[in-house]
DOVEXMAR-622028 format. One record per residue (C-alpha): residue in one letter; x, y, z. Coordinates in steps of 0.05 Angstrom, whole numbers, plus 5000, padded with zeros to 4 digits. Last residue first. Layout:
N
AXYZ ...
This chain:
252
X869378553563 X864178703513 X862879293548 X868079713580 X870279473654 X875879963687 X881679833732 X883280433787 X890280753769 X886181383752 X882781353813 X888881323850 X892381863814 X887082293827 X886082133906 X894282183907 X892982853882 X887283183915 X889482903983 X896483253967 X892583913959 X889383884024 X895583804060 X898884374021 X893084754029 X893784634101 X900784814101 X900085514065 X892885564109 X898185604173 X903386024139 X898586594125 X894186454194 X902186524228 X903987224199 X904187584256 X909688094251 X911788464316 X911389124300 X911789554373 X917989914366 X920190364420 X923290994394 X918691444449 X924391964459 X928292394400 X935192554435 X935193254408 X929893684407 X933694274431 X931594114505 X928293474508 X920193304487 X917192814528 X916492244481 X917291594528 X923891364552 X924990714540 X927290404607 X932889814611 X934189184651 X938089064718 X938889584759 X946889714749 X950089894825 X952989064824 X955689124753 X960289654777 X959890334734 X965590534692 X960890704626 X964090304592 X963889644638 X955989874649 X954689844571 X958189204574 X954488934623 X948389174585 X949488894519 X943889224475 X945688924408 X949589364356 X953589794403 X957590314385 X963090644437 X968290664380 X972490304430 X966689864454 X965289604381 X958989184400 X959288494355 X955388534296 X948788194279 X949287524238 X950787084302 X943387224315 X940687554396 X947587634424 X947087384495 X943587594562 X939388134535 X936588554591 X929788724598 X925489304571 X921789684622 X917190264583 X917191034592 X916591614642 X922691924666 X921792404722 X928892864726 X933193084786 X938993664755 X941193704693 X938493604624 X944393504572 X939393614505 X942294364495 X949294044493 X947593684429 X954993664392 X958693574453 X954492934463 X957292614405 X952992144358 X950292804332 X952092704255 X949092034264 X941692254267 X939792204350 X934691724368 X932391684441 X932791734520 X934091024523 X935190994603 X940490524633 X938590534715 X943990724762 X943890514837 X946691004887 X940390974925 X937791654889 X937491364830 X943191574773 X940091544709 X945891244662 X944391544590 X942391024533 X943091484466 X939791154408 X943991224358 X944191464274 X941091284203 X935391614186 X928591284148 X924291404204 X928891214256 X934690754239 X938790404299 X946390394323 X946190384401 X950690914437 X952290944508 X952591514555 X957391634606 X957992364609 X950892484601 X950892224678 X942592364687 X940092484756 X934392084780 X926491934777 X922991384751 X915491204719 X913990554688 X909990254643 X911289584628 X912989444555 X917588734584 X916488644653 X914587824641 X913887604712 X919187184755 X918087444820 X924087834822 X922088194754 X914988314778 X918988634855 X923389004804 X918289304761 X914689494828 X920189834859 X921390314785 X915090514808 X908390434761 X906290744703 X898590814692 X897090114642 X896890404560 X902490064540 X901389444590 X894989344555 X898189414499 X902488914497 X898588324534 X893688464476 X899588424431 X901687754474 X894587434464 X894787474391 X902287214385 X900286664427 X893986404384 X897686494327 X902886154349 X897885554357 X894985654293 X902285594266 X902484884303 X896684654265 X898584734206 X905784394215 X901783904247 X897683844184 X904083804141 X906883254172 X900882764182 X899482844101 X906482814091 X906082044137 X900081844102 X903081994030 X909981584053 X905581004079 X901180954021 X907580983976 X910480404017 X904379964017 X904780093935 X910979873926 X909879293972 X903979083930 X909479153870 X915078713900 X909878173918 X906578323846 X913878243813 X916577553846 X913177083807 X916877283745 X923577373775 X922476603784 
């Protein structure tokens, strides 16, 4: 009885294994296929990116009336004028070429009572103070060129710190919290941040244009991984199938 029962057992052996090949096969060729898809996006949003880079600036208005409306105002030139509060500025841990230190974000003060968060740039960490750059406190109505960045609404990776607001050092760009600090109402914040560009400051100190524009793009590599991958299993099940294949010798 056992007997009769091993080619059933074995023919569906062998319906299974077809199945499971057929169904990696189908697996890894969407995986494929959806990395040439991000490609496809992450080509057309560096274009996006620097066209907007190297767009004329437009009024701090505008980036508000594309935010309104929905549209994507991040990189988005942009040109602003105000008085800085150098009192209340904010410090965001970051590197810059090779140096450990802040980015300074400085409330710009707008002429409709409003204050804008501006990242004027990297100082090295020995200058995290502002009494210890007083040549960079500009005074007086300023015309900050640079690029709308938008506001983070959570913590971007549970593996990044959380902002030390006593220390006043903030490792993701939080900018309620960055208003709360600074003692200004939520309700006078413009919503979203400018990068300022690299017009040189008094003393040299913050360091402006500290935008980073390296977004990896790394889909065609992951892409032909899963493709090979595909194509490779088709080599091997076509091998071992072929080898499995009965032969006739003469004399048989």
């Amino acid at each position: 009885m056992v007997e009769e029962h091993k080619p059933l057992r074995g023919g569906l052996g062998r319906v299974a294994g077809f199945a499971l090949v057929v169904a990696a096969f189908a697996i890894l060729v969407s995986l494929g296929t959806w990395q040439m898809q991000r490609l496809h996006w992450k080509e057309a949003l560096i274009t996006a990116i620097a066209e907007r880079r190297s767009a004329p600036p437009v009024s701090l208005q505008q980036i508000e009336a594309m935010a309104a409306a929905g549209d994507d105002i991040d990189y988005r030139t942009v040109s602003v004028s105000g008085t800085f509060e150098h009192g209340r500025e904010r410090h965001f841990f970051a590197t810059y070429e090779g140096r450990t230190g802040y980015y300074v974000f400085t409330p710009l003060m707008l002429a409709d009572g409003r204050a804008l968060f501006v990242n004027r740039g990297f100082v090295p960490f020995e200058k995290k103070e502002a009494s210890t750059r007083p040549d960079g406190h500009v005074t007086g109505s300023m015309t900050i060129n640079g690029l709308a960045r938008p506001r983070l609404t959570e913590k971007p990776s549970s593996l990044v710190p959380d902002n030390d607001i006593a220390k006043n050092i903030f490792y993701w760009k939080d900018l309620d919290a960055m208003a709360t600090a600074a003692d200004i109402p939520a309700d006078r914040v413009v919503p979203f941040f400018v990068d300022a560009d690299a017009s040189e400051n008094p003393g040299g100190l913050p360091i402006g244009s500290v935008t980073q524009f390296d977004l990896p793009n790394n889909h065609l590599q992951y892409a032909l991984t899963w493709y090979g991958l595909a194509a490779a299993l088709v080599v091997v099940t076509g091998t071992y199938l072929y080898r499995r294949k009965p032969r006739n010798f003469p004399g048989d």
